[in-house]
TIRO-2110 file (N, C-alpha, C; in Angstrom, 1 decimal):
// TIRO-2110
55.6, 135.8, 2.8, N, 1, A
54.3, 136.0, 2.1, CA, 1, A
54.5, 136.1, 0.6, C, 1, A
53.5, 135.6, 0.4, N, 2, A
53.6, 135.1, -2.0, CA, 2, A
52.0, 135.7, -1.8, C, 2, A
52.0, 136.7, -2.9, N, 3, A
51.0, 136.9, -3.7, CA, 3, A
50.7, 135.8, -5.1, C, 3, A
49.4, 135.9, -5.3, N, 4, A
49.1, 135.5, -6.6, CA, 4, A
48.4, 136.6, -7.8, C, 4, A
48.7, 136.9, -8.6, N, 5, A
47.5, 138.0, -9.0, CA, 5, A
47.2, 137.5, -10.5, C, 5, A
46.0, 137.0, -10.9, N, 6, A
45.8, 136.6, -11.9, CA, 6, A
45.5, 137.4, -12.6, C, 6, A
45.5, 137.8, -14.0, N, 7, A
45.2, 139.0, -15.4, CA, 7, A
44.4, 138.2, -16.2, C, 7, A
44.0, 137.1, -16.0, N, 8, A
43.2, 136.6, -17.2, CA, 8, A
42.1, 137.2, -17.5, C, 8, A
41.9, 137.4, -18.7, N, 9, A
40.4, 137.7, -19.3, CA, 9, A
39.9, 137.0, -20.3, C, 9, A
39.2, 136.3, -19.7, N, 10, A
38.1, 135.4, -20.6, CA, 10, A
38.4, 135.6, -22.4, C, 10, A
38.2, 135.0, -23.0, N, 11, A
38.4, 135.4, -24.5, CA, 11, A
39.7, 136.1, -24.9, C, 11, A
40.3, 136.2, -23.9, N, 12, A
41.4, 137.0, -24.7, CA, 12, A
42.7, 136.5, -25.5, C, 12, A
43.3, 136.9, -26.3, N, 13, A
43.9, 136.6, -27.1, CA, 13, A
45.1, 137.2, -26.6, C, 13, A
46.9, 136.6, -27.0, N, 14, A
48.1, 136.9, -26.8, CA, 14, A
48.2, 137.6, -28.0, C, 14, A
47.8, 137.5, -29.5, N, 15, A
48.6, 138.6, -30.4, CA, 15, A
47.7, 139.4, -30.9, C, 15, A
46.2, 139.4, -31.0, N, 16, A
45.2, 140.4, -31.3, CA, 16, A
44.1, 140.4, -30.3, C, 16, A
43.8, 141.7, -30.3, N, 17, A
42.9, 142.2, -29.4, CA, 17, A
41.8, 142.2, -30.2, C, 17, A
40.2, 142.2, -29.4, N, 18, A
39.2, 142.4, -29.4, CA, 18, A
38.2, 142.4, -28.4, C, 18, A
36.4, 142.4, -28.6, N, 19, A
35.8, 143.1, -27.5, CA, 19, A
36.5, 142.6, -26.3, C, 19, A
37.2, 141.6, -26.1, N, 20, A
37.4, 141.2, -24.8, CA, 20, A
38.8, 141.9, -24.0, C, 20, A
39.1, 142.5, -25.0, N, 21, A
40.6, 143.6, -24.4, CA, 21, A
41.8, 143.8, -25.5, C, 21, A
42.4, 144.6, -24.9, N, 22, A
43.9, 144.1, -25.6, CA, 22, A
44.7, 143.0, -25.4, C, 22, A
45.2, 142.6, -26.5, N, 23, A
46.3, 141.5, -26.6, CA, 23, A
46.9, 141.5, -25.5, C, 23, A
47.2, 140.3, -24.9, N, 24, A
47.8, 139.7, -24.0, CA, 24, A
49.6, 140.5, -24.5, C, 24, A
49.5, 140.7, -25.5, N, 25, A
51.5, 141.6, -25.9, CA, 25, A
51.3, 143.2, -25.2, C, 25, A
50.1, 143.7, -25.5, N, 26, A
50.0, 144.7, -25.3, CA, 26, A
49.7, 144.8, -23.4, C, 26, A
49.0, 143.9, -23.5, N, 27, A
48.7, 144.4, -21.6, CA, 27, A
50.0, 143.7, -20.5, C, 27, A
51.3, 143.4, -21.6, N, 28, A
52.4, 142.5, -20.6, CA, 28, A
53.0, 143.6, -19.6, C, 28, A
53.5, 144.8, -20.1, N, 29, A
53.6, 145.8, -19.4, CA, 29, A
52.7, 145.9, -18.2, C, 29, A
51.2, 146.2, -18.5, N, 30, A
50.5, 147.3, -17.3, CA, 30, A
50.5, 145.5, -16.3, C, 30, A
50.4, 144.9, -16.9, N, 31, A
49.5, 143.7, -16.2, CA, 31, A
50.8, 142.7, -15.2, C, 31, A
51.8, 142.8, -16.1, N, 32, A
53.0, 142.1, -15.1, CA, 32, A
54.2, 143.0, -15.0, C, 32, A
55.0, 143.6, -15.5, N, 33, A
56.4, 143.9, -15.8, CA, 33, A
56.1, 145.2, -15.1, C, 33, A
55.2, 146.0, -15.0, N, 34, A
55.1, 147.0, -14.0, CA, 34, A
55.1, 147.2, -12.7, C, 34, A
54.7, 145.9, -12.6, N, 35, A
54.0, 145.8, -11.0, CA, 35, A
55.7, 145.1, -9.6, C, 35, A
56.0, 145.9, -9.1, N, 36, A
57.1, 145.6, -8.3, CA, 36, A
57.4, 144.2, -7.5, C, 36, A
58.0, 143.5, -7.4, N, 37, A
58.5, 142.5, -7.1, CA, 37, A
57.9, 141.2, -7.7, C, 37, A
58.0, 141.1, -9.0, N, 38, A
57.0, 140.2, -9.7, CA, 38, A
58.5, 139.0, -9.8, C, 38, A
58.3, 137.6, -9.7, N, 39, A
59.3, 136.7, -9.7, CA, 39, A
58.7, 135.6, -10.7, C, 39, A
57.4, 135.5, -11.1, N, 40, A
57.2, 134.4, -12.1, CA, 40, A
55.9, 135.2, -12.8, C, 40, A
55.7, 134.0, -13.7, N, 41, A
54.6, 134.3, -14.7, CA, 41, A
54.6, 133.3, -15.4, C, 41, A
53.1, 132.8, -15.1, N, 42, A
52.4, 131.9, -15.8, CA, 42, A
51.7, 132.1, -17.0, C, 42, A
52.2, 131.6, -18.3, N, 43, A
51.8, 132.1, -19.5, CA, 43, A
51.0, 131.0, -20.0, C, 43, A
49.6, 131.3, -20.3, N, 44, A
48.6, 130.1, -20.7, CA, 44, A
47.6, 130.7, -21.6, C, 44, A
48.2, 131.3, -22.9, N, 45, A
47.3, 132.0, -23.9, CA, 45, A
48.0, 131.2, -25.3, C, 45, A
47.2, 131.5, -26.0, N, 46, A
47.2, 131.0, -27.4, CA, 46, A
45.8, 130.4, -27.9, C, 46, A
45.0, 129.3, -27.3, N, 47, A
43.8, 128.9, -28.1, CA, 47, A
43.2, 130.1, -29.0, C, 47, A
42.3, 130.9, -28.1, N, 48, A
41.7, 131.8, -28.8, CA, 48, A
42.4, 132.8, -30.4, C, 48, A
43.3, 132.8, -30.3, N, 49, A
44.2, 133.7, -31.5, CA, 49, A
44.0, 131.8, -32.7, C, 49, A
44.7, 130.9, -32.1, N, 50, A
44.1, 129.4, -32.5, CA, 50, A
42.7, 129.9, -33.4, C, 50, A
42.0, 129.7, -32.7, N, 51, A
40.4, 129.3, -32.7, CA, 51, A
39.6, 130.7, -33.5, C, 51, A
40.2, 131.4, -33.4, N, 52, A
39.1, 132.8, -33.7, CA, 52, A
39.9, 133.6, -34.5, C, 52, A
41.7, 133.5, -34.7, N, 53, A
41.8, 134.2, -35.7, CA, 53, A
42.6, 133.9, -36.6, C, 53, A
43.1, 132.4, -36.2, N, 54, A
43.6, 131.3, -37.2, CA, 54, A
45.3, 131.7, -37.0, C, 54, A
45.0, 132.4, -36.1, N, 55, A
47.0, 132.6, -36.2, CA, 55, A
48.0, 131.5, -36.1, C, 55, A
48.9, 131.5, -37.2, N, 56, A
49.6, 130.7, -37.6, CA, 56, A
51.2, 130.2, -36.4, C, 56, A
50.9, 129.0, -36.1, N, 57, A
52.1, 128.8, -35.2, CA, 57, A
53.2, 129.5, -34.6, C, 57, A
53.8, 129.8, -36.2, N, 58, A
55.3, 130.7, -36.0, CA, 58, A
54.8, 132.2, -35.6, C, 58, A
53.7, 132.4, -35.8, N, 59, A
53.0, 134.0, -34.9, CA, 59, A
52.9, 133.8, -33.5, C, 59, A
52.1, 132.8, -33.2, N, 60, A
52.3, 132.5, -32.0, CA, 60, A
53.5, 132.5, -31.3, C, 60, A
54.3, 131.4, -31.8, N, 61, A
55.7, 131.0, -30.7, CA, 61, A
56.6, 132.5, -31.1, C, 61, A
56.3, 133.6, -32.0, N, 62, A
57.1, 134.3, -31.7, CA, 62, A
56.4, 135.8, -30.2, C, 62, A
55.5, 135.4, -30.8, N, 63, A
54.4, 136.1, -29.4, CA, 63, A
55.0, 135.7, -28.0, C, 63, A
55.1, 133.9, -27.9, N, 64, A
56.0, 133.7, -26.7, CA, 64, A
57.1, 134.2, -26.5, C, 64, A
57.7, 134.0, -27.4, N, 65, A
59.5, 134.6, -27.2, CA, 65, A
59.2, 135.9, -26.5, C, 65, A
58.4, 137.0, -27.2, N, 66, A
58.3, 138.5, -27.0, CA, 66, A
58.2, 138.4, -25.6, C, 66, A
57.3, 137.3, -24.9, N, 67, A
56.7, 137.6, -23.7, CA, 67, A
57.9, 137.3, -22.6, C, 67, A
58.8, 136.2, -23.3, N, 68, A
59.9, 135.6, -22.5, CA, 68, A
60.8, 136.4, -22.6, C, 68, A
61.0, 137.1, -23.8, N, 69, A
62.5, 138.2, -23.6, CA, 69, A
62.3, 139.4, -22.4, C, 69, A
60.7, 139.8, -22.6, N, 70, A
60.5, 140.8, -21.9, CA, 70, A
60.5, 140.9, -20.5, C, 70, A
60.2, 139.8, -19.9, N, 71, A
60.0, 138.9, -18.9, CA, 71, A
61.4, 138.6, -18.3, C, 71, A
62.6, 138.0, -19.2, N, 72, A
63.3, 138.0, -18.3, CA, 72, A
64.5, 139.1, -18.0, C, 72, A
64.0, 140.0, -18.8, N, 73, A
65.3, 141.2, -19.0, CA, 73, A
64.8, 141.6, -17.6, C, 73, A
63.7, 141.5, -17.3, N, 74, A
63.2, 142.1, -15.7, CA, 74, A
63.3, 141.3, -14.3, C, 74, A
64.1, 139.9, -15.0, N, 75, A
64.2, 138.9, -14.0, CA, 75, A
63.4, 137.9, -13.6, C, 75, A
62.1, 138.3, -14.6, N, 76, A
61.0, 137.3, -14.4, CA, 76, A
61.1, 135.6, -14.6, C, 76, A
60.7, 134.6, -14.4, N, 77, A
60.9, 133.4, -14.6, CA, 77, A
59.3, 133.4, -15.2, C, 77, A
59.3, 132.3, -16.3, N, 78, A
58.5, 132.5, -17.1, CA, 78, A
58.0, 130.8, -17.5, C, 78, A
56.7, 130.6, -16.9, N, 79, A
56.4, 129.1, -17.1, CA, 79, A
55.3, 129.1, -18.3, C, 79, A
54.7, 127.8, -19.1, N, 80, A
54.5, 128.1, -20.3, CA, 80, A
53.3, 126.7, -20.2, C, 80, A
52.1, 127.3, -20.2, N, 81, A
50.8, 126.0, -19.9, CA, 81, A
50.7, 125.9, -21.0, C, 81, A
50.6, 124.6, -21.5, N, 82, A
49.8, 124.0, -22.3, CA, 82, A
48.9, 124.4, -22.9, C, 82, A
48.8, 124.1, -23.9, N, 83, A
47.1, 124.5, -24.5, CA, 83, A
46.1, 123.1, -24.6, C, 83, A
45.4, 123.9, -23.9, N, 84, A
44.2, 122.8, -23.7, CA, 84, A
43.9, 121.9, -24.7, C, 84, A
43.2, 120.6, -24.7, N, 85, A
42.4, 120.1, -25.9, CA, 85, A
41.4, 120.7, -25.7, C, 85, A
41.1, 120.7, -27.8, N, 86, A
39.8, 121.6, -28.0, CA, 86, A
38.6, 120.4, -28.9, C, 86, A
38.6, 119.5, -28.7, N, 87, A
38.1, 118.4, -29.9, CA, 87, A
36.4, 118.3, -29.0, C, 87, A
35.6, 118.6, -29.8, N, 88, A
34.3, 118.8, -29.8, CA, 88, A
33.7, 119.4, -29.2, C, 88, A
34.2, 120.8, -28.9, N, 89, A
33.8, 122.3, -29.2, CA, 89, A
34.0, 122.7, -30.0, C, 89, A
33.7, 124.1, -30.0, N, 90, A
33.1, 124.5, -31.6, CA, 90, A
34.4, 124.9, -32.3, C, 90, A
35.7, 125.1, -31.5, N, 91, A
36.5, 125.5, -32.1, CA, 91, A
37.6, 124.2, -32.4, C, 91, A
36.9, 123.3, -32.7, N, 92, A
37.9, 121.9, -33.1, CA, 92, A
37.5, 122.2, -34.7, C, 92, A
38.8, 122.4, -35.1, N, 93, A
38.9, 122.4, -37.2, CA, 93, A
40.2, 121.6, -36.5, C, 93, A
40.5, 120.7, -38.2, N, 94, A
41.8, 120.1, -38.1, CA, 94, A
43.1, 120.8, -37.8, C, 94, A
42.6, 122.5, -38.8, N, 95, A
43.6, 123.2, -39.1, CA, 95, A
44.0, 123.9, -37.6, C, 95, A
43.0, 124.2, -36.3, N, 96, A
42.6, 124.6, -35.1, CA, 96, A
44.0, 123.5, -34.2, C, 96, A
43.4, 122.1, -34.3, N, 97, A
44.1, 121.3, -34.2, CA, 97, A
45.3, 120.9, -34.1, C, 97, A
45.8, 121.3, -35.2, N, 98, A
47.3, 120.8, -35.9, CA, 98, A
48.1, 122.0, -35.5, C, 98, A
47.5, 123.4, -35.7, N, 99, A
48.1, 124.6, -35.1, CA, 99, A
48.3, 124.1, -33.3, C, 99, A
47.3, 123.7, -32.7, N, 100, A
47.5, 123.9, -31.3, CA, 100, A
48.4, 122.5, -30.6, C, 100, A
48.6, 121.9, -31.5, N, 101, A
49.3, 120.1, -31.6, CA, 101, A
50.9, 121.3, -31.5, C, 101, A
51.2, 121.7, -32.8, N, 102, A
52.4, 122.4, -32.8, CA, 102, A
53.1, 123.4, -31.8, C, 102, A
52.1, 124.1, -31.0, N, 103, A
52.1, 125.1, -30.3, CA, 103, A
52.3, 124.3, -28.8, C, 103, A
52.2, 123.1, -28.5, N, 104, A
52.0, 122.5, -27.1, CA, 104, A
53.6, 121.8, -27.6, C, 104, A
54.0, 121.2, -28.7, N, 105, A
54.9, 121.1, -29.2, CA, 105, A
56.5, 122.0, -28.5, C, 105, A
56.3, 123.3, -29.1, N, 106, A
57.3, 123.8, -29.1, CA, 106, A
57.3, 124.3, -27.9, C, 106, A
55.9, 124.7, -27.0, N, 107, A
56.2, 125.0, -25.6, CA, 107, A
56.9, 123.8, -24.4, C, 107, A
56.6, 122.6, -24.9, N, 108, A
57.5, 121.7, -24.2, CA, 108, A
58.8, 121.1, -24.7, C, 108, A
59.2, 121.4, -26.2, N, 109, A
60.5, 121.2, -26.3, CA, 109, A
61.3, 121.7, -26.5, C, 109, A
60.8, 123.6, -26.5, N, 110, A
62.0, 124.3, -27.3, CA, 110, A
63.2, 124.8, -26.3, C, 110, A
62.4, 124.5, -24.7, N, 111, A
63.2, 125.1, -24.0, CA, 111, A
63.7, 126.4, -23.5, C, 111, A
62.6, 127.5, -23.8, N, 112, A
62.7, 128.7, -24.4, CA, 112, A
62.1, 129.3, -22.8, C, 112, A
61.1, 128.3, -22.1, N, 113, A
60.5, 128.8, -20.6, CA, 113, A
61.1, 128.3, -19.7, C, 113, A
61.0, 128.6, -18.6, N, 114, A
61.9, 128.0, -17.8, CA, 114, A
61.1, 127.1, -17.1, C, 114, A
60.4, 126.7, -16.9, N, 115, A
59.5, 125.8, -16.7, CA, 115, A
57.9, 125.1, -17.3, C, 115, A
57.5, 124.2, -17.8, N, 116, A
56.3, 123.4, -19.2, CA, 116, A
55.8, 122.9, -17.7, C, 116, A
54.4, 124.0, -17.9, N, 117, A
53.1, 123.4, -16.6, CA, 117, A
52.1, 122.7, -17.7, C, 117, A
52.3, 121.2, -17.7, N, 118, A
51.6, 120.6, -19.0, CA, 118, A
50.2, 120.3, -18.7, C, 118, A
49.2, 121.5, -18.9, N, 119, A
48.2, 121.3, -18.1, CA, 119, A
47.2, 120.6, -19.2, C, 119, A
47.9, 120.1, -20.7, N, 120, A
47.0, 118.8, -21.7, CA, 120, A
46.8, 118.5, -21.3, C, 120, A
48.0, 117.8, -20.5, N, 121, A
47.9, 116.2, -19.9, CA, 121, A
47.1, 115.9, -18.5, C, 121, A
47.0, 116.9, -17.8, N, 122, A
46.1, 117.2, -16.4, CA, 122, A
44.4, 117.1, -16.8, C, 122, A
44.3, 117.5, -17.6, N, 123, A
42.3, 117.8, -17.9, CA, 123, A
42.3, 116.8, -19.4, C, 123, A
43.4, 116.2, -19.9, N, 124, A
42.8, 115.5, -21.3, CA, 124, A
42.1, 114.3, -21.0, C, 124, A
41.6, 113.7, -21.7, N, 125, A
40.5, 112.5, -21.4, CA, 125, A
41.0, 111.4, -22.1, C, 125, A
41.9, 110.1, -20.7, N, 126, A
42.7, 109.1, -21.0, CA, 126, A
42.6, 108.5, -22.6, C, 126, A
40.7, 108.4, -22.5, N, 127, A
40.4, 107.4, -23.6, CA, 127, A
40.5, 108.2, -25.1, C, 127, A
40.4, 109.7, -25.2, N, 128, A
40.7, 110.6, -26.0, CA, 128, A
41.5, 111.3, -25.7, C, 128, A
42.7, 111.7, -26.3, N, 129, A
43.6, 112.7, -25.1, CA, 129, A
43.3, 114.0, -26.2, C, 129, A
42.4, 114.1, -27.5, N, 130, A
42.2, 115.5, -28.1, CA, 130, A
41.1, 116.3, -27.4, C, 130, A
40.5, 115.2, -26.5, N, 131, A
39.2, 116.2, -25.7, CA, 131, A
39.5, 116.2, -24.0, C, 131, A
39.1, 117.2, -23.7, N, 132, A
39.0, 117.5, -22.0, CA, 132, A
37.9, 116.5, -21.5, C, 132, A
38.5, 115.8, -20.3, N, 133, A
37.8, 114.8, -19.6, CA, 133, A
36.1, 115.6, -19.4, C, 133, A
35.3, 114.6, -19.6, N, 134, A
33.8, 115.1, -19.9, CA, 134, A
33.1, 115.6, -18.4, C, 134, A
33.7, 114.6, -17.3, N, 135, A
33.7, 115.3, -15.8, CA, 135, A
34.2, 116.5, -15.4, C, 135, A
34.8, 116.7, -16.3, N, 136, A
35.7, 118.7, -16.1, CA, 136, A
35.7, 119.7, -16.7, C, 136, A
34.1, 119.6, -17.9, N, 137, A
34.4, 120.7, -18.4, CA, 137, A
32.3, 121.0, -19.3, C, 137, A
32.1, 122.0, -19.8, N, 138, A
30.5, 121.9, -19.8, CA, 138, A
30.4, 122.0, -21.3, C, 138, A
31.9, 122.5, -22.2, N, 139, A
32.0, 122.9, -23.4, CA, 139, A
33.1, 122.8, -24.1, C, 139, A
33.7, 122.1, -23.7, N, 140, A
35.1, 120.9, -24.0, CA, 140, A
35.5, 121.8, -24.5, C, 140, A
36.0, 123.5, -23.8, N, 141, A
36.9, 124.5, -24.0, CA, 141, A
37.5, 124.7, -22.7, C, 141, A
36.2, 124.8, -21.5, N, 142, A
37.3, 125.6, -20.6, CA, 142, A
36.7, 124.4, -19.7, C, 142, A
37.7, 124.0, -18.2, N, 143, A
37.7, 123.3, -17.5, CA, 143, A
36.6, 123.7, -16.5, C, 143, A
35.7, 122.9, -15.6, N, 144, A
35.1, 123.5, -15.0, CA, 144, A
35.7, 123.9, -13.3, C, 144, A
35.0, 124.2, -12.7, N, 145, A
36.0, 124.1, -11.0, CA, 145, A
36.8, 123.4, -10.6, C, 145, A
36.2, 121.7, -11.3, N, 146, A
37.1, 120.7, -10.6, CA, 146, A
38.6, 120.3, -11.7, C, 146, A
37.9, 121.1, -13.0, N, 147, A
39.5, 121.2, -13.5, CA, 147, A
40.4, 121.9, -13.5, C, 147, A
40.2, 123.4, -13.0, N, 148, A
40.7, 124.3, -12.6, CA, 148, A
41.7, 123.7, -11.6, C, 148, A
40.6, 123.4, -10.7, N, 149, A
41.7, 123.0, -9.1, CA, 149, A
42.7, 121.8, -9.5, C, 149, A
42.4, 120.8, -10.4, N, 150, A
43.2, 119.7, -10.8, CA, 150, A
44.8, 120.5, -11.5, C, 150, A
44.1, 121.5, -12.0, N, 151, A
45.6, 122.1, -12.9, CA, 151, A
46.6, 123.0, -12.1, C, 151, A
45.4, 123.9, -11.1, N, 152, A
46.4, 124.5, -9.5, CA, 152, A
46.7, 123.5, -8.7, C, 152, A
46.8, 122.1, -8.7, N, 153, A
47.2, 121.3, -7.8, CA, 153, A
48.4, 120.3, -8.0, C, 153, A
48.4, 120.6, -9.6, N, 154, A
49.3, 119.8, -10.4, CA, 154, A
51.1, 120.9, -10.8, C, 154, A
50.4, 121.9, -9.8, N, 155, A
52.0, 123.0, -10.3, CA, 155, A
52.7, 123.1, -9.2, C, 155, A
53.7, 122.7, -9.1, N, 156, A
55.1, 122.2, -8.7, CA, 156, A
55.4, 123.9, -7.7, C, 156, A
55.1, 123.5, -6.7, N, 157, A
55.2, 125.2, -5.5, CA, 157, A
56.6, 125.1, -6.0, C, 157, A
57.3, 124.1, -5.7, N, 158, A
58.9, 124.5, -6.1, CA, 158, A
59.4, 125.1, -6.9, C, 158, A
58.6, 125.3, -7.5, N, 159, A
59.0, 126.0, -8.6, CA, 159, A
59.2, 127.5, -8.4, C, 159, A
58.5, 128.0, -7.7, N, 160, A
58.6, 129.1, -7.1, CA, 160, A
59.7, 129.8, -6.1, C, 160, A
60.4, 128.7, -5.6, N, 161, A
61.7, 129.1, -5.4, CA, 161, A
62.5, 129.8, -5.1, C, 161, A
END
């Protein structure tokens, strides 16, 4: 038997907290590392800290590291989603952009997770690959049902292992 237990909260951010909770650093403890026989963890935060508080790359990827050291000192295996395209919604700036270009960047080449769930490439839109396909999403931020299930159907059970 495999549990799933998802912690997402809507709006939330990996390195600053606001109305929508604490940081994604701060809730790594109560939300995964506490909880007994935990074997993976899917890490798919960054836009929002992106988009709402302009955090700068090397803040981010060091926010991943934190999550990955923490993670595996407990034996966790640690996969590392993509960051969505954000190109015409409201949080497409170049600077938005070029931050989240770098950040999808370093989660697939630095080698730092033990597995890149490239979920761009799953929901981007062939003819534009900066925007989410227009059939999958209502606000070219978040995927709708049928992108959701495209991105759970596109992750590799083996991996679980």
């Amino acid at each position: 038997p495999v549990s799933v237990i998802n912690m997402g909260i809507g709006s939330n951010r990996l390195v600053s907290g606001d109305a929508a909770g604490p940081a994604g650093l701060r809730r790594l403890e109560e939300d995964v590392l506490s909880r007994p026989n935990v074997s993976h963890l899917i890490l798919l935060e960054g836009i929002n800290d992106i988009s709402y508080e302009q955090v700068p790359v090397e803040k981010l990827i060091a926010a991943y590291e934190q999550v990955i050291e923490k993670a595996h000192a407990r034996g966790i295996k640690v996969m590392g989603g993509t960051l969505l395209p954000i190109q015409n919604s409201r949080k497409d700036t170049p600077a938005n952009e070029a931050t989240r270009q770098a950040a999808n960047r370093w989660i697939r080449e630095a080698g730092r997770f033990d597995a890149v769930l490239d979920f761009e490439k799953i929901v981007q839109d062939p003819e534009n690959p900066l925007r989410i396909r227009r059939d999958l999403t209502a606000d070219y931020v978040h995927p709708n049902t049928e992108g959701y299930r495209l991105m759970g159907d596109s992750v590799n059970l083996k991996l679980f292992e």
